[in-house]
N, C-alpha and C positions, 0 to 999 in steps of 0.2 A: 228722723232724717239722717242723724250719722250714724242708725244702724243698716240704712238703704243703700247709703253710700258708699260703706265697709261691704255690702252685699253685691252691689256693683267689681267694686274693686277688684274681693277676691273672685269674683267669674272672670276675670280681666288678665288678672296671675294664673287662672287654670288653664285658660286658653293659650295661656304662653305668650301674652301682650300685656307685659305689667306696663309699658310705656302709655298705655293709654290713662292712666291713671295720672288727671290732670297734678301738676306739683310733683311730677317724678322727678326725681335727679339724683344723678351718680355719684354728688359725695353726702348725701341725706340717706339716701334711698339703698346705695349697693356697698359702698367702698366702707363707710359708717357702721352698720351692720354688722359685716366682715370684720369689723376695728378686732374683737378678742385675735382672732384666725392671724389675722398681721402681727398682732403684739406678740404671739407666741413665735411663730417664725423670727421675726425680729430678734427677739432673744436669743433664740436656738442659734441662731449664726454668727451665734459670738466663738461656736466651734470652727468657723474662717480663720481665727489666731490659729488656734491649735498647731499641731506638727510633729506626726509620728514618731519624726528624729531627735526631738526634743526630749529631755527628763521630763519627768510629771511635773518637777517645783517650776520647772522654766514651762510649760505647758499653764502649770495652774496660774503664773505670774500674765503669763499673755490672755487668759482667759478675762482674767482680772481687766486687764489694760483694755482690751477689748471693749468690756462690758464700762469701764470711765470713759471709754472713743464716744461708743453710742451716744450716752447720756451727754458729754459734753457737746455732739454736736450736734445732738436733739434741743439742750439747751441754748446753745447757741443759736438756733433758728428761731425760737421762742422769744430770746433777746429782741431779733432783728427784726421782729416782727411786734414790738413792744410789751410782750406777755411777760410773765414771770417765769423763773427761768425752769423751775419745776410741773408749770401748770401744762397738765395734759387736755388736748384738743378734744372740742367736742363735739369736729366733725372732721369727718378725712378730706381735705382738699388737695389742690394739686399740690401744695408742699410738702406735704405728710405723705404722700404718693412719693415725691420726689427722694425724700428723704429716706421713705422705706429701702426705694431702689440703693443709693448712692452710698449710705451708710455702711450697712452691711457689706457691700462691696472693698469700702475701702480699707476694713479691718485686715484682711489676709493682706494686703496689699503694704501696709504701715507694719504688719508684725508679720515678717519674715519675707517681704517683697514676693509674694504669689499674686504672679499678672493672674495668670492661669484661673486660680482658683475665685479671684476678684471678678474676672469678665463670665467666669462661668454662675456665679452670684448673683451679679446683676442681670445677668438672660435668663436665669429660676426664678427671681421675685417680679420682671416684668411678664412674664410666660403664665404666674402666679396672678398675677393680676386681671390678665386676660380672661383666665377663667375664672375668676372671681366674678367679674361684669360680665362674662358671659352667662353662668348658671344665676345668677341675682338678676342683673337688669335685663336681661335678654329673657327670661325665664326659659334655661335649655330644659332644663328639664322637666317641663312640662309642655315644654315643644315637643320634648321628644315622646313623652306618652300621649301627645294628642295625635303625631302622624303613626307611631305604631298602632292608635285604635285605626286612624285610618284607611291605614296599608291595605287592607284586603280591600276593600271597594276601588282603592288606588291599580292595585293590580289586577283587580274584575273589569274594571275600564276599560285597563291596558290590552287584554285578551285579542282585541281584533290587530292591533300594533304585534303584539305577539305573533298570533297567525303568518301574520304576512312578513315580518322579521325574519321569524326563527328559522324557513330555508337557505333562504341565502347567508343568515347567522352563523348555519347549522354548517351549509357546505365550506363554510369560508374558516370554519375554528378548525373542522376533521381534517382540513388540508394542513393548516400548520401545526395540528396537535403529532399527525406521524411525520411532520419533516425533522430529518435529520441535522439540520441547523436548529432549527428551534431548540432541541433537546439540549447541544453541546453547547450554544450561547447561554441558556438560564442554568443548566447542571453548570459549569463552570463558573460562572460570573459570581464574584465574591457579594457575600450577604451587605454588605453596605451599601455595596451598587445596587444590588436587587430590590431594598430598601428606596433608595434615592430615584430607581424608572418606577417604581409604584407608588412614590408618594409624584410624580412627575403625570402620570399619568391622572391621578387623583386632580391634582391639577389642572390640569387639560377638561377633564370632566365636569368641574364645577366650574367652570371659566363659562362652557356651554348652558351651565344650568344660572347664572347667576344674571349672565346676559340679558336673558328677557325679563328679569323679573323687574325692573323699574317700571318696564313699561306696563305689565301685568299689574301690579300694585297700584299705579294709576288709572287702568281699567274698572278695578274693583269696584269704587264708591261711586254710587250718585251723585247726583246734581247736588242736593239737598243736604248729602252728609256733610258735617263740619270739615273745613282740611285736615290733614294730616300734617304734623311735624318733621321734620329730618328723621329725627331718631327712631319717631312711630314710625314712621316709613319703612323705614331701616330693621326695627321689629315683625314688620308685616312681613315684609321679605324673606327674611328668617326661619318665619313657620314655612312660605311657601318651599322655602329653598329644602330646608330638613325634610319635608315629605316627600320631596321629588328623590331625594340624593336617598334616602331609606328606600326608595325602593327602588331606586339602582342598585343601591348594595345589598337589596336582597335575592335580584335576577342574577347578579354576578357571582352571590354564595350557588344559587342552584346552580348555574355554570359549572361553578371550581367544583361542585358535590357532582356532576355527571361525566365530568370528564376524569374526576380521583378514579371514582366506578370502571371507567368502561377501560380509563390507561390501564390498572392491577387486570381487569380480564385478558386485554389484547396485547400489551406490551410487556415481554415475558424478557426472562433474566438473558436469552442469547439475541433478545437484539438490542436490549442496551447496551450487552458486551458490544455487537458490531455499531452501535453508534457513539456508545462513550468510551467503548475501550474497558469498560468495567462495569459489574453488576448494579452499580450502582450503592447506595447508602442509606439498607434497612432498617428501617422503623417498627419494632416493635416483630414479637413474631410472623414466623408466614402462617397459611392459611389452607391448608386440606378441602377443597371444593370440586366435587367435580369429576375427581381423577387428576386435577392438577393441584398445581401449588401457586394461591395468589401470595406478593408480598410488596408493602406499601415501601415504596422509598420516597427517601426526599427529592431526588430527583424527578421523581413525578407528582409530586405537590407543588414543588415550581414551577414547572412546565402548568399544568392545571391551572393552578396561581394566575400565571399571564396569560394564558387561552381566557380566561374569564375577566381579566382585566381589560385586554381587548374588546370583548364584549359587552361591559359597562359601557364604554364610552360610544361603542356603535347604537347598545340600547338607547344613551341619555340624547344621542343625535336624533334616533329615530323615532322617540315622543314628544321630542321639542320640534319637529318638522310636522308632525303629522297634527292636521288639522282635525279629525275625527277623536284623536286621544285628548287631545287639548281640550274639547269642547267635555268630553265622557268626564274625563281624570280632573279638570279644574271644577266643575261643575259643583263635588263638594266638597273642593276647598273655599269657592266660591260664596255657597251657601253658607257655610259656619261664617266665615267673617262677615259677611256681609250682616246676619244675624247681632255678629258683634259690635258691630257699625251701628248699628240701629240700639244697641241697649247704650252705646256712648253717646247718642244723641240724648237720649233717657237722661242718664248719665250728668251729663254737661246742662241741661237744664233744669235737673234739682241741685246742682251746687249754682247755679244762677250766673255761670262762668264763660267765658267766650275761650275756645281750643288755644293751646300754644301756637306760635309760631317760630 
């Protein structure tokens, strides 16, 4: 019986829904696990004291001090929580989380008063932890090898949404890939900014995609199947959300790859002089083809860049509208869970168990 169970399990973890595995939880199950991965970070930022401007002996003294901060106020939480004041945890809960954060934080902070370097600490071991629970209890990454096996059937689906997309797609990027604004607003625009409308954009895009999935997740099961949990929920969604958004970003790469192409054929060094005032900022040698000379700038990878990011979000609009891709493209995402649904009923009644709630 608990070799079936274990057989269960890990098809559960493949599919990219370890949640479904009744008895999951985040400080057993993910944060726990993770415990070596923390303890070393943990240590390591005992380099928080450090300080370039410092001697080695005053460096190695703070290192030192440091490394008594932790321990005293890792023991000190141990006190207050009546354990012994050496005895390490034998599961990661929300204290040992808290303490991860907070500690580490406050070392640069008490040895040499770096706000700076303290609030930049604590946003690296929470951002740390994120992706901790996300590759363990979310299982990313077998989410993400189950929608890359899917992707090609995902975008065979999509082919009639293509069709009817890609003219008015097609007329509406050729107009602002040669306007003259377009080029001088992303050629100038400094890399942080161009950074901040692309992850804004990214934004925008999964806002679209994220929207419908509560509802879609509650479509999925039958009558019959046991409920689902918050968190299973929340894991379902997840697979569907990574398969939709992969292959956004894969129509958006063929985007940014057609438009690289056709800008080095058509848009030649005298007319980015007339619209930027200068050749532009080449990458890598030019290119003998032709009778001409193609040559890649960065100025036409940004431009490309946001011709295709635009078209992400038009694409992710117009598979989430379109009633024919919906039925094509869910169909087997449909099927796999719905298959998995059915091995957790399996599942749940050889552990002889009734689902969380």
């Amino acid at each position: 019986m608990e070799q079936d169970l274990a057989a269960y399990e890990r098809r559960f973890r493949h599919a990219g829904l370890p949640n479904l595995i009744e008895g999951w939880s985040a400080s057993e199950d993910v944060f726990t696990r993770a415990s070596p991965l923390l303890a070393l970070v943990f240590v390591g930022e005992l380099l928080g004291a450090l300080d370039r401007d410092w001697s080695p002996w005053a460096n190695l003294a703070a290192g030192l001090g440091g490394l008594a901060f932790l321990v005293a106020g890792f023991g000190l939480a141990n006190l207050l929580r009546r354990r012994r004041f050496t005895e390490l945890p034998h599961s990661v809960g929300r204290a040992e989380l808290a303490l991860f954060v907070i500690l580490p934080a406050l070392v640069p902070l008490v040895f040499g008063g770096q706000v700076t370097s303290a609030l930049v600490t604590a946003l690296a071991n929470l951002v740390l932890l994120a992706l901790v629970y996300a590759v363990i209890g979310f299982g990313l990454v077998f989410i993400l090898r189950w929608a890359a096996r899917e992707l090609p059937s995902g975008l065979t689906a999509s082919l009639s949404v293509l069709t009817r997309a890609v003219p008015l797609l097609l007329v509406f990027s050729l107009v602002l890939f040669i306007n003259t604004e377009m080029w001088q607003v992303f050629s100038l625009m400094p890399r942080a900014y161009l950074a901040a409308a692309a992850l804004l954009l990214a934004l925008v895009t999964s806002s679209f995609l994220i929207g419908r999935l509560p509802r879609e997740v509650l479509l999925l099961q039958d009558e019959d199947d046991p409920p689902l949990s918050r968190s299973q929920r929340v894991n379902v969604a997840l697979v569907m959300f990574v398969s939709q958004a992969l292959q956004v970003l894969v129509v958006s790469a063929g985007m940014a790859a057609f438009f690289i192409v056709f800008g080095a054929l058509t848009i030649g060094p005298e007319v980015r002089e007339s619209w930027l005032g200068s050749t532009g900022t080449a990458i890598g040698p030019s290119l003998e083809l032709l009778g001409g000379r193609i040559t890649l700038t960065e100025e036409l990878l940004r431009v490309s860049g946001a011709i295709a990011a635009f078209g992400g979000v038009y694409y992710a609009i117009a598979v989430l509208t379109d009633a024919t891709y919906r039925e094509e493209f869910l169909e087997d995402i449909v099927g796999e869970l719905r298959e998995t649904f059915r091995l957790r009923t399996e599942y749940l009644s050889l552990r002889g168990s009734s689902p969380r709630t």
